[in-house]
PDB file of the backbone (N, CA, C, O) and the ligand in Angstrom, with CONECT records:
HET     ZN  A 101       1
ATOM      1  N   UNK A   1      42.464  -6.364 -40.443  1.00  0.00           N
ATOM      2  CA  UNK A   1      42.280  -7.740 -40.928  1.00  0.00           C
ATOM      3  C   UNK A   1      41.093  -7.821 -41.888  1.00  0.00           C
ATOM      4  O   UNK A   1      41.237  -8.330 -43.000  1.00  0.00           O
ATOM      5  N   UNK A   2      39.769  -7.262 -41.420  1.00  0.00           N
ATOM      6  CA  UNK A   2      38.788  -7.413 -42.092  1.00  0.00           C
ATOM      7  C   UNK A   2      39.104  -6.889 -43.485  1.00  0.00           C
ATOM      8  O   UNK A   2      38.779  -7.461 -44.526  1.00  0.00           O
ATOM      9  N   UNK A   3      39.779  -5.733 -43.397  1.00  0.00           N
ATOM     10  CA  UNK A   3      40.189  -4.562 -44.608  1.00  0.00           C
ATOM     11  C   UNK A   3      40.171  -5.384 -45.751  1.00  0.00           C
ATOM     12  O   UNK A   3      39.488  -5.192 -46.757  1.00  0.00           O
ATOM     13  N   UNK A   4      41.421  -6.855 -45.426  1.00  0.00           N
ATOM     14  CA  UNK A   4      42.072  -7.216 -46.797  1.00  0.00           C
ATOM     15  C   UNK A   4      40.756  -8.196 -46.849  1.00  0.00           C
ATOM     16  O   UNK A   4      41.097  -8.852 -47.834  1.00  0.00           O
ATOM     17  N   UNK A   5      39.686  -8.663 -46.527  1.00  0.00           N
ATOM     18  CA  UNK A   5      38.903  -9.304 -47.334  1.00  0.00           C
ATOM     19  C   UNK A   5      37.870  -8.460 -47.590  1.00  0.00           C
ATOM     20  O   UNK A   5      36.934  -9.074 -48.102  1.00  0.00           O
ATOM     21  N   UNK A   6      37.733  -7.709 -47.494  1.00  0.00           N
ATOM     22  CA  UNK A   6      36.375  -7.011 -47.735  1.00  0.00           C
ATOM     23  C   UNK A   6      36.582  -6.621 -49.131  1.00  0.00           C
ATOM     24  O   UNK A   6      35.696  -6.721 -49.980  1.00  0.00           O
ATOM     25  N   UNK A   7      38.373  -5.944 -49.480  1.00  0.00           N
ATOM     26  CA  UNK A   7      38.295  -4.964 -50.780  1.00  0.00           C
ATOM     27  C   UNK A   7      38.359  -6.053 -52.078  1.00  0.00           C
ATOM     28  O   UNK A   7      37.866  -5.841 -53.186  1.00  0.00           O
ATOM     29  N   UNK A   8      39.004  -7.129 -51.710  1.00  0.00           N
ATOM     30  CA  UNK A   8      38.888  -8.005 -52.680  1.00  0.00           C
ATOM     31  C   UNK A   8      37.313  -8.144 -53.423  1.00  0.00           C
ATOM     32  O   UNK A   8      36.974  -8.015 -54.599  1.00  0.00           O
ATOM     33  N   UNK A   9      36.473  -8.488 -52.089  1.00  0.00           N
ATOM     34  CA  UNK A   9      35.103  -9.060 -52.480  1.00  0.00           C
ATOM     35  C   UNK A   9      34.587  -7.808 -53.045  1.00  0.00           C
ATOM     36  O   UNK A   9      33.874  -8.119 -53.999  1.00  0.00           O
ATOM     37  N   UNK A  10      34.613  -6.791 -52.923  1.00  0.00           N
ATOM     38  CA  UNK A  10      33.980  -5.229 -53.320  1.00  0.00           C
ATOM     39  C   UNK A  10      33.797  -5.147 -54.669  1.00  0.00           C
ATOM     40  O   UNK A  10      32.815  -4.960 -55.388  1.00  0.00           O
ATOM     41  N   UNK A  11      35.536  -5.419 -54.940  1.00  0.00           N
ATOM     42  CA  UNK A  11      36.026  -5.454 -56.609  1.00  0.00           C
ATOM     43  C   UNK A  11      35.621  -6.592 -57.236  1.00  0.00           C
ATOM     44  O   UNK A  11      35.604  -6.755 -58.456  1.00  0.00           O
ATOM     45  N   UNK A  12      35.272  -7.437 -56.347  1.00  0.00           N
ATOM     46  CA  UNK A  12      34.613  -9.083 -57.449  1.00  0.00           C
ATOM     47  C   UNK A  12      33.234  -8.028 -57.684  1.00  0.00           C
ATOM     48  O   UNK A  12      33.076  -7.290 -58.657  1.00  0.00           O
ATOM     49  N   UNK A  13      32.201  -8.198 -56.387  1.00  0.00           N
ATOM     50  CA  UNK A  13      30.658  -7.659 -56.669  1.00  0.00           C
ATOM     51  C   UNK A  13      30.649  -6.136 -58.162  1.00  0.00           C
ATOM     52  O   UNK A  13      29.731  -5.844 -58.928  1.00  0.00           O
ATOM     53  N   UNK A  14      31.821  -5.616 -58.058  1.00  0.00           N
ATOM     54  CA  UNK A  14      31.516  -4.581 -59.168  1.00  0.00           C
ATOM     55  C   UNK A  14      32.107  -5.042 -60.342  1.00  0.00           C
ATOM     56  O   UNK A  14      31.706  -4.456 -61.347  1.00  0.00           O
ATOM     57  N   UNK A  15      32.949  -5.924 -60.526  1.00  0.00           N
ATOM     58  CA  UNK A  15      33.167  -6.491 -61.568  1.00  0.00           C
ATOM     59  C   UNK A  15      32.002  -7.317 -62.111  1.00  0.00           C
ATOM     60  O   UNK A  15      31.837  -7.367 -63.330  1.00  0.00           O
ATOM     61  N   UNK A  16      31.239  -7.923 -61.335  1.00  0.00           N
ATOM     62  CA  UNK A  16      29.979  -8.263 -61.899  1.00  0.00           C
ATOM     63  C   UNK A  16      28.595  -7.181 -61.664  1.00  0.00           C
ATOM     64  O   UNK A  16      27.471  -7.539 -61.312  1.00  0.00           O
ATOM     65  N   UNK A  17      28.918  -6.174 -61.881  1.00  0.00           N
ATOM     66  CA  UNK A  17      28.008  -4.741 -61.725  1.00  0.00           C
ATOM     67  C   UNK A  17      27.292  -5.045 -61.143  1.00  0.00           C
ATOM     68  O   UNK A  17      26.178  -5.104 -61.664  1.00  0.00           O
ATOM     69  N   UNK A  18      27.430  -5.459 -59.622  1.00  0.00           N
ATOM     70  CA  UNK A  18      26.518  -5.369 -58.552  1.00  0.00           C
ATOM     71  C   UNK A  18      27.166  -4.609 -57.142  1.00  0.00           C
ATOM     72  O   UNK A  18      28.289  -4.941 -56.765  1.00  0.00           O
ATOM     73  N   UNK A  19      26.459  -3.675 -56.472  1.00  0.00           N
ATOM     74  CA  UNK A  19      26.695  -2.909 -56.044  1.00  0.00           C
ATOM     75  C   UNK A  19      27.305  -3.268 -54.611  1.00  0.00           C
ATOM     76  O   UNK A  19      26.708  -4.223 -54.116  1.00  0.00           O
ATOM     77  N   UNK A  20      28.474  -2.694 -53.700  1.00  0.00           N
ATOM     78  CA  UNK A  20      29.108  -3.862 -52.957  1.00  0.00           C
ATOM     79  C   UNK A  20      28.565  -3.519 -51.492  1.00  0.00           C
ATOM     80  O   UNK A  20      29.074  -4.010 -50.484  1.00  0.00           O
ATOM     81  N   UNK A  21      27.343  -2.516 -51.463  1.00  0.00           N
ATOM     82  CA  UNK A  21      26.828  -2.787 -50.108  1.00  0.00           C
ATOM     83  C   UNK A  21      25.868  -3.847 -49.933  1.00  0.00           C
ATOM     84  O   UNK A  21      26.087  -4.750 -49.125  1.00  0.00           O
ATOM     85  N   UNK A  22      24.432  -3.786 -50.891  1.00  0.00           N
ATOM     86  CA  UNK A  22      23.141  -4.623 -50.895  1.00  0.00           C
ATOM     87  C   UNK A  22      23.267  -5.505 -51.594  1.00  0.00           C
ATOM     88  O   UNK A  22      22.432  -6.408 -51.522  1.00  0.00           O
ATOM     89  N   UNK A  23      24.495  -5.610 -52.668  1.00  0.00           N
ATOM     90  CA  UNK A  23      24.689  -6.779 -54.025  1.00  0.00           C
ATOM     91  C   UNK A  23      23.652  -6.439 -55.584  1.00  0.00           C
ATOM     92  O   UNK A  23      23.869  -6.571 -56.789  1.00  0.00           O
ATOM     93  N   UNK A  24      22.578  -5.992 -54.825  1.00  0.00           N
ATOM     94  CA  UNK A  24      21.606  -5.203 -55.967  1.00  0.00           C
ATOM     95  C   UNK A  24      22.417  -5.225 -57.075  1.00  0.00           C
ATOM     96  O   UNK A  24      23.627  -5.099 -56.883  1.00  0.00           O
ATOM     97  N   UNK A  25      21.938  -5.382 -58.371  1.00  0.00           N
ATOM     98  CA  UNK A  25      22.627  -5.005 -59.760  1.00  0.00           C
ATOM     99  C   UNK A  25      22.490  -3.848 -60.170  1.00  0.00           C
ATOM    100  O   UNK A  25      21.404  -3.275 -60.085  1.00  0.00           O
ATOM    101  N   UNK A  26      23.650  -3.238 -60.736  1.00  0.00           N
ATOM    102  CA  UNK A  26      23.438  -1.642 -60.733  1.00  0.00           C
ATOM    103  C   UNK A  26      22.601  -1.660 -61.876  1.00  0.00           C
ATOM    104  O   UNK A  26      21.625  -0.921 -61.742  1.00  0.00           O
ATOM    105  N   UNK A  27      22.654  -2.170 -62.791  1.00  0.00           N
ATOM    106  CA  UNK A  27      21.245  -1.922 -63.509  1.00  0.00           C
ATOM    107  C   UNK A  27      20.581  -1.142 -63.620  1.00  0.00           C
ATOM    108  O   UNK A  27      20.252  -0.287 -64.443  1.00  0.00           O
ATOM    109  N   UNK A  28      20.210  -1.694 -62.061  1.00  0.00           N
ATOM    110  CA  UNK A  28      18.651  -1.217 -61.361  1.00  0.00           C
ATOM    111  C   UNK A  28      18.337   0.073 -60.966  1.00  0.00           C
ATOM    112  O   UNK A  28      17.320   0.750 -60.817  1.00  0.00           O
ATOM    113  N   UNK A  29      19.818   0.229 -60.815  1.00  0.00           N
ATOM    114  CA  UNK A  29      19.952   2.072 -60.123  1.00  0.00           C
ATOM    115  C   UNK A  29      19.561   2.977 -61.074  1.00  0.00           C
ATOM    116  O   UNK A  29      19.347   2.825 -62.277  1.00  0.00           O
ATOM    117  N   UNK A  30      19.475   4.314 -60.089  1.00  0.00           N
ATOM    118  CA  UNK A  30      19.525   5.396 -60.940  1.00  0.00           C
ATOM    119  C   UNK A  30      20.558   5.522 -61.719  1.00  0.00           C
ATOM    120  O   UNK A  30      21.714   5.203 -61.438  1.00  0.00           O
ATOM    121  N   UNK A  31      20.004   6.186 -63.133  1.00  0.00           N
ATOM    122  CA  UNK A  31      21.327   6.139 -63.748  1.00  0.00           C
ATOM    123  C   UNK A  31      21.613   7.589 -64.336  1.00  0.00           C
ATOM    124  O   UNK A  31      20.784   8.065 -65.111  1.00  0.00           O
ATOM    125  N   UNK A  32      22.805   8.345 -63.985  1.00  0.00           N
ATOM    126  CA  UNK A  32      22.221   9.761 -64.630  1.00  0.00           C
ATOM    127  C   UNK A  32      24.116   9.927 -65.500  1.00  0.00           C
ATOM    128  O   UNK A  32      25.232   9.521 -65.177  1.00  0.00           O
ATOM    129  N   UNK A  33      23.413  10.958 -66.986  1.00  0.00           N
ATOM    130  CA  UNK A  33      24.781  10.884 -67.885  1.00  0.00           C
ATOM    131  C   UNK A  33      25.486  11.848 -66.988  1.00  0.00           C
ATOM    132  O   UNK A  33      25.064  12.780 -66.305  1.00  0.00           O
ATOM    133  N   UNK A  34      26.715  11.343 -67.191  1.00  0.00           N
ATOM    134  CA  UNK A  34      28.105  12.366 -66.363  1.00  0.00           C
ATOM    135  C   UNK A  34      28.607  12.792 -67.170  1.00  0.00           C
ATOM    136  O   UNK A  34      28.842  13.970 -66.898  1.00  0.00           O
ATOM    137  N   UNK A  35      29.140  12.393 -68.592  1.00  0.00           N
ATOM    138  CA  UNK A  35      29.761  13.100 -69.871  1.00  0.00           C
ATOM    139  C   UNK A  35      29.721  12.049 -70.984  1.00  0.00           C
ATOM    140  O   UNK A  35      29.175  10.954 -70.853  1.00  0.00           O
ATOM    141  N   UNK A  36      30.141  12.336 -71.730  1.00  0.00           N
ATOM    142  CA  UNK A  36      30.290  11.076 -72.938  1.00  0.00           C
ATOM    143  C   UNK A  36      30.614   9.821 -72.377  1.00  0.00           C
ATOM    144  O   UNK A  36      29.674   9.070 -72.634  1.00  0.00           O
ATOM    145  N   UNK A  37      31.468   9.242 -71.752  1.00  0.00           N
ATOM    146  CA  UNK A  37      31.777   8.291 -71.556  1.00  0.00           C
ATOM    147  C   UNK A  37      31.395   7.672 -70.137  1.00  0.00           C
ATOM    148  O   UNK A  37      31.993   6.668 -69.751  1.00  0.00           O
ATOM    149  N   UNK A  38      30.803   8.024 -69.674  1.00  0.00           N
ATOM    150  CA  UNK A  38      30.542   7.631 -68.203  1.00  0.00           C
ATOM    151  C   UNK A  38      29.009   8.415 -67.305  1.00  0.00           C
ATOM    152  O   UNK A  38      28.547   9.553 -67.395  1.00  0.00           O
ATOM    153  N   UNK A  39      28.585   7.268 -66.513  1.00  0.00           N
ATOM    154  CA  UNK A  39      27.439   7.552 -65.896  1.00  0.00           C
ATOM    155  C   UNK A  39      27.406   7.722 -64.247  1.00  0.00           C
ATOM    156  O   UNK A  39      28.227   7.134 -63.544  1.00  0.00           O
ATOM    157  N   UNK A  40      26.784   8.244 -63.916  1.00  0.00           N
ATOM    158  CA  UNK A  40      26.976   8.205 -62.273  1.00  0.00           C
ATOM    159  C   UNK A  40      25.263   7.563 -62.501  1.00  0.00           C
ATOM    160  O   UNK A  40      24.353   7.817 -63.291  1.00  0.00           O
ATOM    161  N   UNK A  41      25.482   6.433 -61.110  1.00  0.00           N
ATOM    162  CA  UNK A  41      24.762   5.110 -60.982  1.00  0.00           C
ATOM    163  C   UNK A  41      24.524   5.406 -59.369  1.00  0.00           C
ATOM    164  O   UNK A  41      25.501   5.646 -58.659  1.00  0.00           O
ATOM    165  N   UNK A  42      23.176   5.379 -58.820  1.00  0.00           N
ATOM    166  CA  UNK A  42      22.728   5.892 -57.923  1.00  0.00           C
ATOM    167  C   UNK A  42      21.827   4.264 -57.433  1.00  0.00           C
ATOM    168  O   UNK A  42      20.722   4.025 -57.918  1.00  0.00           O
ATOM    169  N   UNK A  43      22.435   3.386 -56.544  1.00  0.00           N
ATOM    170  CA  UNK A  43      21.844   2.324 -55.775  1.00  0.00           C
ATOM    171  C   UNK A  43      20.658   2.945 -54.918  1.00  0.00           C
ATOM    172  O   UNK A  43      20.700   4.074 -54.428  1.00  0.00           O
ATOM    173  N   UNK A  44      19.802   2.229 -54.824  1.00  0.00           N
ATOM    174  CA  UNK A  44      18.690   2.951 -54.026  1.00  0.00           C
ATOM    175  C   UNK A  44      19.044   2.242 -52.500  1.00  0.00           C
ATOM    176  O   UNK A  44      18.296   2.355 -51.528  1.00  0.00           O
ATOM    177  N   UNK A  45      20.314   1.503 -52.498  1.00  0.00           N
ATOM    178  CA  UNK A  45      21.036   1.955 -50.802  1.00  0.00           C
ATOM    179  C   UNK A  45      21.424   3.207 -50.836  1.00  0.00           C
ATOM    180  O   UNK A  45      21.567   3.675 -49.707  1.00  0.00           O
ATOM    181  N   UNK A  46      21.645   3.914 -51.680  1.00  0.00           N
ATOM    182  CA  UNK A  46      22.761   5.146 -51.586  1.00  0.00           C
ATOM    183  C   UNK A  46      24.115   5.678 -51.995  1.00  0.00           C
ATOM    184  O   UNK A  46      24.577   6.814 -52.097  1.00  0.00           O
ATOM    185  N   UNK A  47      24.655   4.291 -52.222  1.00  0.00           N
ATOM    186  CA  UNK A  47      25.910   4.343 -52.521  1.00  0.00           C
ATOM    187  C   UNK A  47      25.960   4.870 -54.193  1.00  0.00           C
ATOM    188  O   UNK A  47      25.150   4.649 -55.093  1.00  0.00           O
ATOM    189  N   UNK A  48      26.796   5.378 -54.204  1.00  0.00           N
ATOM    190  CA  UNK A  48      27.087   6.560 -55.594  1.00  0.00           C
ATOM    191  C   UNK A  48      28.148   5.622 -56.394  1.00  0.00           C
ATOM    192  O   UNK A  48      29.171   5.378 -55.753  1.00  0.00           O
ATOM    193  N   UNK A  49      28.063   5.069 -57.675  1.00  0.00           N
ATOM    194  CA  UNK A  49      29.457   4.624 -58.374  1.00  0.00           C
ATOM    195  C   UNK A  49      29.589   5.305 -60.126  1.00  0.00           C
ATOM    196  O   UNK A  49      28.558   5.448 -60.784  1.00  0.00           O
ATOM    197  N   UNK A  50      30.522   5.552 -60.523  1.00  0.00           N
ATOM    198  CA  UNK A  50      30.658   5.347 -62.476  1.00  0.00           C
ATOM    199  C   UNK A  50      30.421   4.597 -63.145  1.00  0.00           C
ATOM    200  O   UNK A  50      30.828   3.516 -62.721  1.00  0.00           O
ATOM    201  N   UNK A  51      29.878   4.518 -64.176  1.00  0.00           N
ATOM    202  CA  UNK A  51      29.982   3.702 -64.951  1.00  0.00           C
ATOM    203  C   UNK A  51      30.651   3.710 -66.223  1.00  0.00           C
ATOM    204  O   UNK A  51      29.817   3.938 -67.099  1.00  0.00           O
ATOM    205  N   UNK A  52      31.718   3.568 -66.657  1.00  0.00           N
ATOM    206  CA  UNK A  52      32.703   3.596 -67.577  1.00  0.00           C
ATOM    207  C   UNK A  52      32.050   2.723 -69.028  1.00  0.00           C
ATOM    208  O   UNK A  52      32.085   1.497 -69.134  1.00  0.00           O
ATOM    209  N   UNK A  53      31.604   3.449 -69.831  1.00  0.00           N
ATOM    210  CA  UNK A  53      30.412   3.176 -71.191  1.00  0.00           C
ATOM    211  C   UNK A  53      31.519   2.546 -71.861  1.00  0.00           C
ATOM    212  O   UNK A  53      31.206   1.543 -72.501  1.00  0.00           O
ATOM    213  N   UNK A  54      32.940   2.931 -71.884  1.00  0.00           N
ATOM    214  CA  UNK A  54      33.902   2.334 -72.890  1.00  0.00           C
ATOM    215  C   UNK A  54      34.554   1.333 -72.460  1.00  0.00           C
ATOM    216  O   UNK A  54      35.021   0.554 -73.291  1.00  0.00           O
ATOM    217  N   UNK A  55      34.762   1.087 -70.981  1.00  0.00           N
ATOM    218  CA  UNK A  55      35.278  -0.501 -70.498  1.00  0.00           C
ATOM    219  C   UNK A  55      34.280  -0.842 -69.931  1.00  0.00           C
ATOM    220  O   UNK A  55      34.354  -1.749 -69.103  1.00  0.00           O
ATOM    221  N   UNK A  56      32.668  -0.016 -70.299  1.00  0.00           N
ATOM    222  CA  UNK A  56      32.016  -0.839 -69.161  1.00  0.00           C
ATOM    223  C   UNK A  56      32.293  -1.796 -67.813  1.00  0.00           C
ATOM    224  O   UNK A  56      32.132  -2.949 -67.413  1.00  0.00           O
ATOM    225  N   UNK A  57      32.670  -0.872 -67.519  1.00  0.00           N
ATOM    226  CA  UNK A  57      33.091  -1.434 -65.705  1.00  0.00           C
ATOM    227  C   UNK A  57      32.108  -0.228 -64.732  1.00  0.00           C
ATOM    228  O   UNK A  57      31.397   0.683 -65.155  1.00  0.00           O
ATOM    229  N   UNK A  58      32.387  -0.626 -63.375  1.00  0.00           N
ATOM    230  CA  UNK A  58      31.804   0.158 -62.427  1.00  0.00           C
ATOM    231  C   UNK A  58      32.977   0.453 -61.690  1.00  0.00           C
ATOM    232  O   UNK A  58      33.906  -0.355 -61.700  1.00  0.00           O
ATOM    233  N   UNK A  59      33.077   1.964 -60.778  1.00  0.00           N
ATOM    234  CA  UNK A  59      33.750   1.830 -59.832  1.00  0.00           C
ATOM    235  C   UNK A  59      32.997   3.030 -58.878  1.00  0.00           C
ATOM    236  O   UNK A  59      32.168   3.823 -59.325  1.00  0.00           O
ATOM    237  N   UNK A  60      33.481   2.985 -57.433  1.00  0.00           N
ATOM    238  CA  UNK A  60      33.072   3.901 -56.312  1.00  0.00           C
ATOM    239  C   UNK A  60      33.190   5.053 -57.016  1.00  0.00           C
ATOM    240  O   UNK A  60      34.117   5.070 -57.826  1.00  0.00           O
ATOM    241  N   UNK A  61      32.452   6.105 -56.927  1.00  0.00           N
ATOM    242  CA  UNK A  61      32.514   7.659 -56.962  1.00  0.00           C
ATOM    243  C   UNK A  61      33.578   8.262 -56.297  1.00  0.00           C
ATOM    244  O   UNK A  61      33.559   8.065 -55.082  1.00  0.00           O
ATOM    245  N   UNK A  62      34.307   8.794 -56.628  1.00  0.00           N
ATOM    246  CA  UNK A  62      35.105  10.062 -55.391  1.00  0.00           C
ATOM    247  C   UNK A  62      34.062  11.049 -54.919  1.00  0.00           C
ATOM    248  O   UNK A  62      33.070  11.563 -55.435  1.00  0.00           O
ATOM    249  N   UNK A  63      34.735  11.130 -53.597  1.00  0.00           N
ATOM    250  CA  UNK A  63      33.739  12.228 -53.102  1.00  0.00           C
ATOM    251  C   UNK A  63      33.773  13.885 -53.968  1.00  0.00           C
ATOM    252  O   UNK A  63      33.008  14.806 -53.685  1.00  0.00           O
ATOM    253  N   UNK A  64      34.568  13.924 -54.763  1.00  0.00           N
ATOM    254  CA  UNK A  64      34.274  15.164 -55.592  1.00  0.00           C
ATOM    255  C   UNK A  64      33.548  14.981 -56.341  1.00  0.00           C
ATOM    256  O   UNK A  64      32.951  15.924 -56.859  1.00  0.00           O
ATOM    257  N   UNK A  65      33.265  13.443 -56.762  1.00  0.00           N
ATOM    258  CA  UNK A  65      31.839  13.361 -58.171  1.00  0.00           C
ATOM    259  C   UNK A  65      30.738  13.399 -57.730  1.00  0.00           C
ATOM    260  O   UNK A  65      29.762  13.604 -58.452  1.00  0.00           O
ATOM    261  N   UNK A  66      30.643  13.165 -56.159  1.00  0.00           N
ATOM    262  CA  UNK A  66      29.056  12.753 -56.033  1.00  0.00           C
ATOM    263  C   UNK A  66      28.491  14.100 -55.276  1.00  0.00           C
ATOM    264  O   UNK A  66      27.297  14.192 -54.989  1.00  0.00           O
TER     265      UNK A  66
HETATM  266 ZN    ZN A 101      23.278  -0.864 -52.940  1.00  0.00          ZN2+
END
């Protein structure tokens, strides 16, 4: 039950590049280059996401990126 509201709200908070454990703005995070087009974004909760430079969006890391 909880599932289906949580993922909705996840994808709102990163659609407004804030991070969906603390809300923190990723901004703020570490930010380190991953390749031309994308950054891995390091919340100082921990949580690992991308940052996509060409749709500028955010999303969760796979556990193979982080
Ligand atoms: Zn965070």
């Amino acid at each position: 039950m909880f599932k289906n509201v949580i993922a909705p709200i996840q994808s709102w908070l990163l659609s407004k590049g804030q991070c969906v454990g603390c809300g923190m703005p990723l901004s703020k995070g570490t930010r380190l280059s991953k390749d031309k087009t994308s950054e891995k974004v390091t919340c100082k909760c921990g949580r690992i996401f991308i940052y996509d430079k060409n749709e500028k969006t955010y999303r969760r890391a796979l556990f193979s990126e982080v």
